[in-house]
N, C-alpha and C positions, 0 to 999 in steps of 0.2 A: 588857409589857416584852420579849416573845420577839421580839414583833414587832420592835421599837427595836434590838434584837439580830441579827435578820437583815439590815435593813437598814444595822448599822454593819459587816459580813461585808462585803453588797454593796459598801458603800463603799470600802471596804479593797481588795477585787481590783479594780473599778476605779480605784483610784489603783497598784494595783502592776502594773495593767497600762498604765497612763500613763507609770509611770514605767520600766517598762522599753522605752519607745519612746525614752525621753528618754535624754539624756548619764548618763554615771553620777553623778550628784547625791547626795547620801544623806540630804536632806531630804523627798524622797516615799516612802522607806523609814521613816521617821521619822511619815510620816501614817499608813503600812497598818498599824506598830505602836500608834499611839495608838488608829484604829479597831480594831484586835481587840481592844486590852487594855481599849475601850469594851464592846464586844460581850461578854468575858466577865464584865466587871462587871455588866451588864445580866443576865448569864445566873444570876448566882449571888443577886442581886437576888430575883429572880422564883423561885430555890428558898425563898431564906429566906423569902419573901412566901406561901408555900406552905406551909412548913412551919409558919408561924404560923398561917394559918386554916384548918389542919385539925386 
């Protein structure tokens, strides 16, 4: 799951740096939030997943 979570990080900076090439839109602001708010769910995930098999 860490992993799924680093890659939705990556994801997120490059789309917030896509989108700061772009007009100011506030729909690719709108993706770099859905990827991190992926990536902490992911992370929090993988504690509880932790803290159960141990």
């Amino acid at each position: 799951m860490r992993n799924m979570a680093c890659r939705a990080v990556a994801q997120a900076s490059l789309v917030a740096t896509t989108a700061s090439l772009d007009d100011e839109q506030p729909w690719p602001l709108l993706q770099v939030a859905g990827w991190l708010t992926t990536a902490a769910d992911l992370v929090q995930q993988a504690d509880a997943l932790e803290a159960v098999l141990v």
